[in-house]
FILO-126365 format. One record per residue: x, y, z of N, C-alpha, C, O, CB in turn. Coordinates in steps of 0.02 Angstrom, whole numbers, plus 50000, padded with zeros to 5 digits. Glycine has a CB too. Layout:
BEGIN
XYZXYZXYZXYZXYZ ...
END
This chain:
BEGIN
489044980250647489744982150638489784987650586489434987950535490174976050617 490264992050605490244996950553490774998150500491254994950521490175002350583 490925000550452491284998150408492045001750407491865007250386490884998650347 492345002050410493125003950412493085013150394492755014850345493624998550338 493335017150424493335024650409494075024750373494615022250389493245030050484 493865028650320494645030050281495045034350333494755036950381494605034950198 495545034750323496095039150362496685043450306497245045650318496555033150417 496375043450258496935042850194496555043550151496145039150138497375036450180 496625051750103496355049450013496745050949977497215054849977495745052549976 496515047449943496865041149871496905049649831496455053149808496045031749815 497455050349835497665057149776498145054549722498415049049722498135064349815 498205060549666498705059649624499345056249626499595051249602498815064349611 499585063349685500405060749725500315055049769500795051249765500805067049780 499885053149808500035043149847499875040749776500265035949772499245038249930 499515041049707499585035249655500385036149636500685030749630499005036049581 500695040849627501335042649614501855039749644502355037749614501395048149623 501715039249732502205038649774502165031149768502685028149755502125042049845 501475027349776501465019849760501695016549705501945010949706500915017749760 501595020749648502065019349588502665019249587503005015249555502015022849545 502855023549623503785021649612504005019249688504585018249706504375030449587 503575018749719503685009949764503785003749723504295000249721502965007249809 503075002649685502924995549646503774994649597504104989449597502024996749578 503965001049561504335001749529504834998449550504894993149520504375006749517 505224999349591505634997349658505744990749695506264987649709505375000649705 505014989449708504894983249770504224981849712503644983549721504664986149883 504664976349620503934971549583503514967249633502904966549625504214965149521 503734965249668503244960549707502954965249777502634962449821503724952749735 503074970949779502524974849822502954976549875502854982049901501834970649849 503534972049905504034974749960503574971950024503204966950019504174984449958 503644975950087503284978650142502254975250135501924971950175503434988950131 502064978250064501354977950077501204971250047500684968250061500924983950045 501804968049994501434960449965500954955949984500574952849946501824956149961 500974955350072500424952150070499724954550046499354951050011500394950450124 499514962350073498834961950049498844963749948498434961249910498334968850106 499534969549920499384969349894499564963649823499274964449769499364974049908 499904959949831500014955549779499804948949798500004944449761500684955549757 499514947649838499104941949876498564942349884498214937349892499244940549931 498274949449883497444951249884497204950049963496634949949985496944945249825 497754949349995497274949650096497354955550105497884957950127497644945050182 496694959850086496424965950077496494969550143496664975250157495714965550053 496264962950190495944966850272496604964750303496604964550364495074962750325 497034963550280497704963050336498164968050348498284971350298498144958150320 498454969450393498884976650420499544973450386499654967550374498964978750525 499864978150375500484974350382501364977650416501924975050415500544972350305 501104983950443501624987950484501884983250536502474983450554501324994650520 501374978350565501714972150613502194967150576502354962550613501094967050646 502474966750513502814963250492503594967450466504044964750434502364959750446 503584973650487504184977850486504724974750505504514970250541504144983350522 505334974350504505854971350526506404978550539506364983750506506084965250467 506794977650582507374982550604507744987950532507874993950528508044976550639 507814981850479508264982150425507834987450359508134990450314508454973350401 506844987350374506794989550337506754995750327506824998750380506544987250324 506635000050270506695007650256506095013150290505515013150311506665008250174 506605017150281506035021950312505345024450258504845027750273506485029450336 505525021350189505035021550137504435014750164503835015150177505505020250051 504805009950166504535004350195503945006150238503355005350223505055000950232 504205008850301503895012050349503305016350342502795016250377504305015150373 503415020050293502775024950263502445025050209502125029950189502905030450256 502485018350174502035013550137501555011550185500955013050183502405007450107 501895007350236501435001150280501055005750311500445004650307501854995450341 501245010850343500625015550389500265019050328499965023350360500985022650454 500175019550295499905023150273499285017150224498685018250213500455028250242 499565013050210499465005450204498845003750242498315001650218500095001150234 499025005450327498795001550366498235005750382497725003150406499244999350417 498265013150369497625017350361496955019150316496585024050321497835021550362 496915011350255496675014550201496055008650238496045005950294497115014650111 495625008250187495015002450193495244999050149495585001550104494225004050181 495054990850153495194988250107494904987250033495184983849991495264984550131 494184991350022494204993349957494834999149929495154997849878493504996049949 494925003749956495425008849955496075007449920496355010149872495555010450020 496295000549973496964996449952496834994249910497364993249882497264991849986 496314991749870496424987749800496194994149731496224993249670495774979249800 496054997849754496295004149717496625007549695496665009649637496275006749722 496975008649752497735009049751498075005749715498495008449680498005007849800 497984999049713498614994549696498354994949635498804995649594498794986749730 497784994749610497694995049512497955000449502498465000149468496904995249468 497775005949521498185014249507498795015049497499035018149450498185018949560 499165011449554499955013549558500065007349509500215009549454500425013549645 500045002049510500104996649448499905000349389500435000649358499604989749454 499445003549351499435005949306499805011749276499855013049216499015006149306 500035014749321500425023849348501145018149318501405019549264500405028449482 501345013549346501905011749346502145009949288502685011749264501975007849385 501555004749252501885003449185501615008449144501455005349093501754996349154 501485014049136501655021449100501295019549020501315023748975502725023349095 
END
């Protein structure tokens, strides 16, 4: 098996843009399960609902494009970006 291809790098502006997500949505919003729950390898654009944002929306895909080392990168980054 081969290991997950990124689709997405981890730049300045996505630590930025994830930061003032976290800022927004403390418990993670849209991505909580993998990222404030730690289920690293789970998608979570299938758990979208009608009601949510179009920010929502381009968290989770973009979310749903990283590896899951990637995502827990992310989430220390923009967690750290956030509390300043």
């Amino acid at each position: 098996m081969t290991a997950p291809s990124a689709k997405v790098t981890i730049t300045p502006e996505l630590v930025a843009r994830f930061a003032a997500y976290y800022r927004a949505n403390p418990a993670w919003g849209i991505v909580h399960v993998s990222f404030d729950d730690g289920n690293w390898t789970h998608t979570v654009s299938g758990l979208l609902h009608d009601d949510d944002t179009d920010e929502d929306r381009a968290i989770a895909a973009i979310h749903d494009a990283l590896t899951p080392s990637q995502r827990r990168r992310l989430r220390n980054k923009a967690e750290e970006a956030a509390r300043g």
